[in-house]
Wavefront OBJ file of the C-alpha trace (Angstrom):
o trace
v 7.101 -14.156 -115.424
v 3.512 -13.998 -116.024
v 2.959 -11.360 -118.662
v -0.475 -10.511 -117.730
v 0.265 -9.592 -114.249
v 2.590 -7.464 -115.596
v 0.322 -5.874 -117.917
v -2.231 -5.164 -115.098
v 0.520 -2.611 -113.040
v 1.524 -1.190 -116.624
v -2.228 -0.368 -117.084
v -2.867 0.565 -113.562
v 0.444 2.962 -113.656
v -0.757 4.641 -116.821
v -4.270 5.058 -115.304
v -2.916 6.723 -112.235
v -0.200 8.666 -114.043
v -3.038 9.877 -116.029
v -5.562 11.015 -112.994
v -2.478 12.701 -111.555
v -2.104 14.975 -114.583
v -6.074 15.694 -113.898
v -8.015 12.795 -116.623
v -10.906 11.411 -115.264
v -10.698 8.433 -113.513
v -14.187 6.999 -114.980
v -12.816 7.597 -118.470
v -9.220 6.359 -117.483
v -10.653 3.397 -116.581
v -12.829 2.555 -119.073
v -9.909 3.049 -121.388
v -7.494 0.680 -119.576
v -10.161 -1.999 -118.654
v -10.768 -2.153 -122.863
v -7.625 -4.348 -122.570
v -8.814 -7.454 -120.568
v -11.560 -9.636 -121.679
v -11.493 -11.371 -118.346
v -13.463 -10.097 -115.884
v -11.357 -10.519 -112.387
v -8.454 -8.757 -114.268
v -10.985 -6.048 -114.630
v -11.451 -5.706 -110.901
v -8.026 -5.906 -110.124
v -6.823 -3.058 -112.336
v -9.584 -1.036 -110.898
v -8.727 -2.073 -107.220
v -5.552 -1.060 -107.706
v -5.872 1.858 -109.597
v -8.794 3.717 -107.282
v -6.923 2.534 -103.651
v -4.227 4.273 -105.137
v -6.091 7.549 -106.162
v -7.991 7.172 -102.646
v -5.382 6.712 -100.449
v -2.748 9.045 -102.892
v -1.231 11.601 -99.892
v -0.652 8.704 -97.633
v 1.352 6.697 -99.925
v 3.136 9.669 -101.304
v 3.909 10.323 -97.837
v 5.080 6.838 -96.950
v 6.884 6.400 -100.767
v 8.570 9.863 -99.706
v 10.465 7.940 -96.440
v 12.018 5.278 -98.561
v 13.511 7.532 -101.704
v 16.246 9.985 -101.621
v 14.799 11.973 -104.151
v 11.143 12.501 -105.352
v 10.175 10.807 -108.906
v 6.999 12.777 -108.568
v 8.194 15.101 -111.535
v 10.967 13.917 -113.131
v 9.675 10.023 -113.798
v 6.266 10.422 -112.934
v 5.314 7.022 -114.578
v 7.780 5.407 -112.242
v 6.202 7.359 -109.534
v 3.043 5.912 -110.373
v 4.146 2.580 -110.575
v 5.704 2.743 -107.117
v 2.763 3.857 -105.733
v 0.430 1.423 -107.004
v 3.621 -1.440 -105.646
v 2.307 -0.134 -102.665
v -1.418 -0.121 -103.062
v -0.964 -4.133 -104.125
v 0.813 -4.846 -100.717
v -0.557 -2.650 -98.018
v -4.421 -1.930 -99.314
v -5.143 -4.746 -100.762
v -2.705 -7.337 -99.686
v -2.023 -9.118 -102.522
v 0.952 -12.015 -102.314
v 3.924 -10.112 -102.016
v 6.398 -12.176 -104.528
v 4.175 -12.052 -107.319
v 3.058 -7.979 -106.464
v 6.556 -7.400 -106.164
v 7.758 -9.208 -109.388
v 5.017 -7.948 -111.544
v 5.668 -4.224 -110.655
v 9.476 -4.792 -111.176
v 8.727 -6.468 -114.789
v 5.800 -3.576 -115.171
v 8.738 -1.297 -115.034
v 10.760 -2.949 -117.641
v 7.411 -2.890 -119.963
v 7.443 0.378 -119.538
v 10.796 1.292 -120.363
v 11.829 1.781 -116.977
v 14.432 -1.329 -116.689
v 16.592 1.276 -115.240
v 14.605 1.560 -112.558
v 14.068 -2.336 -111.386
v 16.542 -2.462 -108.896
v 14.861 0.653 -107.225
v 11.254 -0.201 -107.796
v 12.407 -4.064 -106.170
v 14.370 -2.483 -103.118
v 11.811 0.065 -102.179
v 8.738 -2.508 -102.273
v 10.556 -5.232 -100.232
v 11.530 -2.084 -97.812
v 8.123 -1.228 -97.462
v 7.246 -4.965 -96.851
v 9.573 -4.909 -93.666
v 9.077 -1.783 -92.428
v 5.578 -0.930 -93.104
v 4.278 2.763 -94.228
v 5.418 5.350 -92.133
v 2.027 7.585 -90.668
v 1.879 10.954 -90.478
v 1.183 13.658 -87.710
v -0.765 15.670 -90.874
v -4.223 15.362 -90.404
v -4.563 15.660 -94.781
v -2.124 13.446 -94.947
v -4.062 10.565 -92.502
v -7.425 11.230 -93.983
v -6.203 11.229 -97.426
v -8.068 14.839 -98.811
v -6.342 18.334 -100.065
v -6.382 20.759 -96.371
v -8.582 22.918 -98.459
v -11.774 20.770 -98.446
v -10.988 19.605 -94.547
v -10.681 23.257 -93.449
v -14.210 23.453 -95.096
v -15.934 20.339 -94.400
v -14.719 21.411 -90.567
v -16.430 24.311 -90.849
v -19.497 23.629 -92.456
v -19.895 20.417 -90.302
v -18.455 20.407 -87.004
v -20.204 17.412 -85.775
v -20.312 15.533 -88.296
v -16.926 16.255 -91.076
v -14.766 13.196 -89.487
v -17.721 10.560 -90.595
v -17.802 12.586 -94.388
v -13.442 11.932 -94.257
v -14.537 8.341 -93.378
v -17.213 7.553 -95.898
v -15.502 9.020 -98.660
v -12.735 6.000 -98.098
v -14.268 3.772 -98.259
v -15.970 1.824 -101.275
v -19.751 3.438 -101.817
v -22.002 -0.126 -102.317
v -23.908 -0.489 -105.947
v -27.641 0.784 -106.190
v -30.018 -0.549 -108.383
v -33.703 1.502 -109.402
v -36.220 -0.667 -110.457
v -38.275 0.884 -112.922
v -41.776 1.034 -112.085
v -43.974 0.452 -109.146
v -43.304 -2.054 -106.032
v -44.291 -5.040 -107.306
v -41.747 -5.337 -109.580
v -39.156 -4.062 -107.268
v -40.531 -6.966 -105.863
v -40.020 -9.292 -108.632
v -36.561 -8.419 -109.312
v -35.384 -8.938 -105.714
v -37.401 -12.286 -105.752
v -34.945 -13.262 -108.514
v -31.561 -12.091 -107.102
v -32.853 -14.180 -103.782
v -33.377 -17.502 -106.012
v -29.306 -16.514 -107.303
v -27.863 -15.751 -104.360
v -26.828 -11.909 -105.136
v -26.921 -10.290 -101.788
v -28.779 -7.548 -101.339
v -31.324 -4.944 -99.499
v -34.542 -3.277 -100.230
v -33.790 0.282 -99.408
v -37.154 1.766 -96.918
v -36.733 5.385 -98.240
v -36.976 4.820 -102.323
v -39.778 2.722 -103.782
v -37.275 1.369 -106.353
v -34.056 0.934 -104.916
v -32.497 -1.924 -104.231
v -29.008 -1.897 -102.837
v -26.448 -4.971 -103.910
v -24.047 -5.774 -100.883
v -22.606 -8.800 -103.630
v -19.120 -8.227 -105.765
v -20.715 -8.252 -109.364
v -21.161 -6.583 -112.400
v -24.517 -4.677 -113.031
v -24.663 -6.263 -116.389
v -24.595 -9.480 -114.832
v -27.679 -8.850 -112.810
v -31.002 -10.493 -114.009
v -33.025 -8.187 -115.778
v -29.923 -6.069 -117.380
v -30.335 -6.935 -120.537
v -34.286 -6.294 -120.697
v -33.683 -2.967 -119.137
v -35.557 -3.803 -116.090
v -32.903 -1.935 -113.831
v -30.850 1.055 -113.664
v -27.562 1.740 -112.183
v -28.211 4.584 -109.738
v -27.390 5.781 -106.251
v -30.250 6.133 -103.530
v -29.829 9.491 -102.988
v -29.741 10.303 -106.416
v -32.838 9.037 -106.854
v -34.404 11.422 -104.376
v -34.771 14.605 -106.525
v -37.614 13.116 -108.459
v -39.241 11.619 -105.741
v -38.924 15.311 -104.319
v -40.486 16.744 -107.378
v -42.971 14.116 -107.751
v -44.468 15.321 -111.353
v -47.883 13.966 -112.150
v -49.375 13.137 -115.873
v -49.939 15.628 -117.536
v -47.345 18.687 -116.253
v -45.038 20.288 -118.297
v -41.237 19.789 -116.896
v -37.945 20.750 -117.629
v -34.678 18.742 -116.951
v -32.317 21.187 -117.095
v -28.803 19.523 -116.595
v -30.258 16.211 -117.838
v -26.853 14.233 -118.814
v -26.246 11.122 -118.108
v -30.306 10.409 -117.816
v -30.585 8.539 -114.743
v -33.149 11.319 -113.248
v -34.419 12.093 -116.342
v -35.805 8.595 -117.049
v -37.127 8.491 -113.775
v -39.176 11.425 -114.488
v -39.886 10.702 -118.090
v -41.672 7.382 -115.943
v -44.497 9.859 -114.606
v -44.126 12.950 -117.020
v -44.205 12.438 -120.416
v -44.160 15.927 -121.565
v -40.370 17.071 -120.719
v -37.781 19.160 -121.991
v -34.549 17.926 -121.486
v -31.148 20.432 -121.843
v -27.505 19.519 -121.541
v -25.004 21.681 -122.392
v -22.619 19.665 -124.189
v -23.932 17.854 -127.262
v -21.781 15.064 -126.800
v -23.215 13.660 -123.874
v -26.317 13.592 -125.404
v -26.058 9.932 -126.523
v -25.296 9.058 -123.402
v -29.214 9.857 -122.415
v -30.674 8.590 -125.325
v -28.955 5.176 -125.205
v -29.927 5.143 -121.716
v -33.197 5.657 -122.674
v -32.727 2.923 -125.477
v -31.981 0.132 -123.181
v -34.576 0.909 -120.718
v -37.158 0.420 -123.521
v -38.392 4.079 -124.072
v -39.362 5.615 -127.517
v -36.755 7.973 -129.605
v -38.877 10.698 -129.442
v -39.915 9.745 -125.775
v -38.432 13.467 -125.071
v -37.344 16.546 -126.372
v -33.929 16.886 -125.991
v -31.537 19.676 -127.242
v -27.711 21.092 -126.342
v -28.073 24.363 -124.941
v -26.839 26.546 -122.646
v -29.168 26.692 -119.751
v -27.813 29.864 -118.186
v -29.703 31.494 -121.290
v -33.364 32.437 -121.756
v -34.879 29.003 -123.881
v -35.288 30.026 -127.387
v -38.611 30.859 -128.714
v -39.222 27.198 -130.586
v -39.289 25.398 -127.598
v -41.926 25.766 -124.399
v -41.573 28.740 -122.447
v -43.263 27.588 -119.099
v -43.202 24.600 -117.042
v -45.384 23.003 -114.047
v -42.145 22.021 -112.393
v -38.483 22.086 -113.650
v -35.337 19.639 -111.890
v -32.217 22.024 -111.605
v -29.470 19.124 -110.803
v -26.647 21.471 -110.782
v -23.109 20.858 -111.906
v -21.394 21.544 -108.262
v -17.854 20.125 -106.337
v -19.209 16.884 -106.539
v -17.941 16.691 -102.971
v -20.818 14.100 -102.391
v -19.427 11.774 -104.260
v -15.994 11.228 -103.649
v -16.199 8.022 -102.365
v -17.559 6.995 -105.816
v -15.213 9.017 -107.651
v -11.757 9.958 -105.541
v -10.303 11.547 -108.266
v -12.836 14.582 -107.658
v -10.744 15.747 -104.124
v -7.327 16.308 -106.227
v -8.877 17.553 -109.012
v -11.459 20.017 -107.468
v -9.489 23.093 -106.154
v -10.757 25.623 -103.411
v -11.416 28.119 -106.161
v -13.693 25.880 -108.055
v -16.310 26.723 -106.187
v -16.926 30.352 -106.383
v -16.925 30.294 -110.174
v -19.596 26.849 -109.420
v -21.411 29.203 -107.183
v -21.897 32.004 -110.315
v -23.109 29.142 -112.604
v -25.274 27.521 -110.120
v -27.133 31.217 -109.113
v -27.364 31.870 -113.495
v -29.420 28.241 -113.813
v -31.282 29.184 -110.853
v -32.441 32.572 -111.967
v -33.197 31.229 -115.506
v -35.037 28.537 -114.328
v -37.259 30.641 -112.103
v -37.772 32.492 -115.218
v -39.151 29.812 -116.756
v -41.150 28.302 -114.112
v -45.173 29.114 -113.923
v -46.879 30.982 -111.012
v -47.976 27.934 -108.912
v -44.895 25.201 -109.706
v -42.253 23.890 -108.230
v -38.728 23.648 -108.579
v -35.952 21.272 -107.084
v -32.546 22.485 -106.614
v -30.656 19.665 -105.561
v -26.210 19.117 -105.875
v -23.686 16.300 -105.291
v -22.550 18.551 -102.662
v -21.882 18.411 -99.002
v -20.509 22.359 -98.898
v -22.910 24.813 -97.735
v -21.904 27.605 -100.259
v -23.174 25.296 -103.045
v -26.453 24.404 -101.037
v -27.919 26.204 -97.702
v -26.379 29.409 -98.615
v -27.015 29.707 -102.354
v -30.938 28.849 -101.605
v -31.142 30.971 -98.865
v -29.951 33.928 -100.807
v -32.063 33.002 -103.770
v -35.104 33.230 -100.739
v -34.102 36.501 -99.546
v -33.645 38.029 -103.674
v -36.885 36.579 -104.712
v -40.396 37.938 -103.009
v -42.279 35.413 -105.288
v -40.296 31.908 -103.886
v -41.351 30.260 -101.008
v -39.672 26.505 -99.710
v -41.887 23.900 -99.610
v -40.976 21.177 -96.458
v -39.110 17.806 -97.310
v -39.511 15.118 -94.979
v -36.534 13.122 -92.693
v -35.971 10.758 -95.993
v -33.746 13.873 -97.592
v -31.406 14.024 -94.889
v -31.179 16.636 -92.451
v -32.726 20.127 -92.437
v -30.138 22.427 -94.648
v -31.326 26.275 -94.378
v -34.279 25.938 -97.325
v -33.669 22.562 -97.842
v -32.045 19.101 -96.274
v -28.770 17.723 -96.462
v -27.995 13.969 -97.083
v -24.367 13.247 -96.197
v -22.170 10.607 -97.598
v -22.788 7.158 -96.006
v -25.798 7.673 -94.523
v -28.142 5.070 -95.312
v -25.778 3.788 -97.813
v -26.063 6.691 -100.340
v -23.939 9.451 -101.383
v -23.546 13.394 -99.874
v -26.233 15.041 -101.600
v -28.447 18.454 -101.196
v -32.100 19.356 -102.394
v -34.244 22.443 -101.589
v -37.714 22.534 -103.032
v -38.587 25.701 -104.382
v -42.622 27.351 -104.950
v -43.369 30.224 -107.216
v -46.243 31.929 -105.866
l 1 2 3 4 5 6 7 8 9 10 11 12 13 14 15 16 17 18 19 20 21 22 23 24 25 26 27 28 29 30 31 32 33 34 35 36 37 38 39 40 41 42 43 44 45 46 47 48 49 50 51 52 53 54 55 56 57 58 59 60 61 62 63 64 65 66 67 68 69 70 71 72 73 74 75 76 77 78 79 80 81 82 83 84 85 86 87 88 89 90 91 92 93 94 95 96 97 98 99 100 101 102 103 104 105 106 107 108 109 110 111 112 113 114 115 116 117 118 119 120 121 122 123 124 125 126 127 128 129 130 131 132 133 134 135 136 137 138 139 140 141 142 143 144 145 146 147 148 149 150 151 152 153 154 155 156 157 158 159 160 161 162 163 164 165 166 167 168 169 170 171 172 173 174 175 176 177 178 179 180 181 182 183 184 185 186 187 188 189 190 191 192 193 194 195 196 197 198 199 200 201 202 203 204 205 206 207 208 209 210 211 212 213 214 215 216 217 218 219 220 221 222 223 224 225 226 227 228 229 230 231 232 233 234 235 236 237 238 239 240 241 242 243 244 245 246 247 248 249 250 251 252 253 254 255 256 257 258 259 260 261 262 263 264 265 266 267 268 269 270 271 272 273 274 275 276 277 278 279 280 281 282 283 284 285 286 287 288 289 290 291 292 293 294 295 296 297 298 299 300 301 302 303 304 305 306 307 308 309 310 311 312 313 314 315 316 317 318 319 320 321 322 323 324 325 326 327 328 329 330 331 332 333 334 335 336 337 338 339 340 341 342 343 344 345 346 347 348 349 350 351 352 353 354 355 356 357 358 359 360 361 362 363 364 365 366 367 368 369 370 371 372 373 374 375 376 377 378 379 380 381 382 383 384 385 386 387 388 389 390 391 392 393 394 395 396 397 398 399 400 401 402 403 404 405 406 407 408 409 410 411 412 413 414 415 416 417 418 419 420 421 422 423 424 425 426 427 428 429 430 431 432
């Protein structure tokens, strides 16, 4: 028996038990993938381990045909195991004998050896007979009914292409920090290496990679001539498009991506996260991209609250990424529809309208701010702003052109897939 195969459905099983009791599946992950130095077992424990949080209600459903009784709660590691069994043979089609045979010796690792026989004789069932489909409309599409009902209602036209896109695998972005030219440079390179890839027509510095490989393989990694980032995330500071010599606040600043583009253009910024500990994050971000320690001003704080008096008081323009469902972004993170519950977002919309208001508090007569989410729900987005409008004689929305999606009440709507980025929202906001 090969012992590493069998390692790679332990770690996958405890990764998926894991998400199921609601741990992040980017910290899951990088906990599990600690294990394997090489890099193909890497991608198979993640292949294995996001199909199976993707597609989760279908092969419940299907696992639910060929067991008398559910394992769900009462061996929930087995359950997990089983599932991911499943994943190997009917997502990603691996060679049944060895799938089967490492789950069933998985299970023994485990301390499960109780449970070989069954974990053997469901798998090779499933092999025969297939997994059984369901008239359940959740259940096909693989999301809770909660965030269907809503998706159908904010987007009748257009909620069965969000199901789609969030199953399927969002492609890697690079930002090139910068102008063109060496946007240029860098794609000149991955040409000469044969790393497939696009030059994206709506950001200056993206570059999408249609290759399988690791971003720290890429040339110009290690010099911190590129950036891991998603093209529509890199839209809010194109929206806000700061100029030397403003004043700007990034309120929600963590993990830096935005940030560091706008630190490119702005040098003077304020940047706020309220939880200290993902404040390394940013600054060894910063680090590898080559900017200064003190490049910024960055403090822990709760931006809900007026800023205390030591720091500035008034900005030119502020960049109010708000924590939201992250509904945007599920295809990137599929853990986010069984974690995120329908009653999320009323206590997301409170938070979202407290930053707002501070912000505007903060924000001189004559600047801008952008509001922008990882959302594709309209309560988070076209309603919030529009209320904001209505509340606020002294905001006025300033136009965004076709590259931000569609028009959105006060601002436009990307949705998931289109042009190869993720569901995102941004309304820009004038004080008069």
């Amino acid at each position: 028996m090969n012992s590493a195969g069998a390692q790679l459905r332990v770690s996958a099983a405890r990764a998926v038990h894991q998400i199921f009791q609601g741990r992040s599946l980017k910290a899951v992950l990088a906990q599990e993938r600690s294990a394997f130095a090489d890099g193909r077992d890497r991608a198979l424990l993640e292949a294995m381990t996001v199909g199976t949080v993707r597609y989760r209600r279908s092969l419940e459903f299907a696992l639910a045909r060929f067991l008398s009784k559910s394992l769900a709660q009462s061996e929930p590691i087995s359950h997990a195991l089983l599932l991911v069994g499943l994943t190997q043979l009917h997502l990603l089609q691996l060679a049944p004998h060895a799938a089967v045979s490492a789950t069933v010796e998985a299970g023994r690792v485990l301390g499960k050896g109780s449970h070989a026989g069954l974990i053997n004789a469901v798998l090779r069932r499933s092999q025969r007979e297939g997994l059984a489909a369901s008239d359940n409309i959740g259940i096909q599409e693989n999301h809770p009914d909660w965030l269907l009902t809503r998706l159908r209602a904010d987007w009748p036209e257009a909620w069965a292409d969000i199901v789609a896109a969030n199953n399927r695998v969002a492609p890697l972005w690079l930002r090139i920090p910068g102008d063109e030219a060496q946007r240029e440079t860098i794609a000149a390179t991955l040409q000469k290496q044969a790393v497939a890839h696009r030059i994206s027509e709506i950001a200056t510095q993206a570059i999408r990679i249609d290759a399988a490989i690791a971003p720290t393989q890429l040339p110009g990694w290690l010099e911190g001539r590129i950036a891991v980032q998603d093209l529509s995330a890199q839209l809010p500071a194109i929206a806000l498009a700061v100029k030397a010599g403003e004043t700007v606040w990034d309120m929600c600043a963590a993990p830096g991506g935005k940030s560091a583009q706008l630190l490119e253009s702005a040098p003077a910024m304020l940047l706020t996260d309220n939880e200290a500990d993902r404040l390394p994050k940013i600054n060894a971000l910063f680090a590898r991209l080559g900017f200064a320690e003190d490049a910024a001003a960055l403090h822990a704080l709760d931006a809900t609250q007026p800023l205390p008096e030591t720091l500035p008081q008034h900005f030119d323009a502020i960049l109010l990424d708000a924590p939201c469902s992250a509904t945007g972004i599920i295809r990137r993170q599929p853990d986010v529809k069984w974690h995120r519950r329908e009653k999320d977002i009323g206590a997301l919309n409170t938070l979202q309208w407290r930053l707002l208001k501070n912000a505007w508090r903060h924000l001189r007569p004559g600047g801008r701010l952008l509001y922008s989410t990882c959302s594709v729900l309209k309560a988070e987005n076209e309603t919030l702003t529009s209320q904001f409008l209505q509340q606020h004689a002294d905001a006025r929305s300033l136009p965004l052109d076709a590259r931000f999606g569609r028009v959105s009440g006060a601002g436009r709507q990307r949705l998931p897939g289109e042009d190869g980025g993720d569901g995102f929202y941004y309304a820009l906001l004038h004080k008069v």
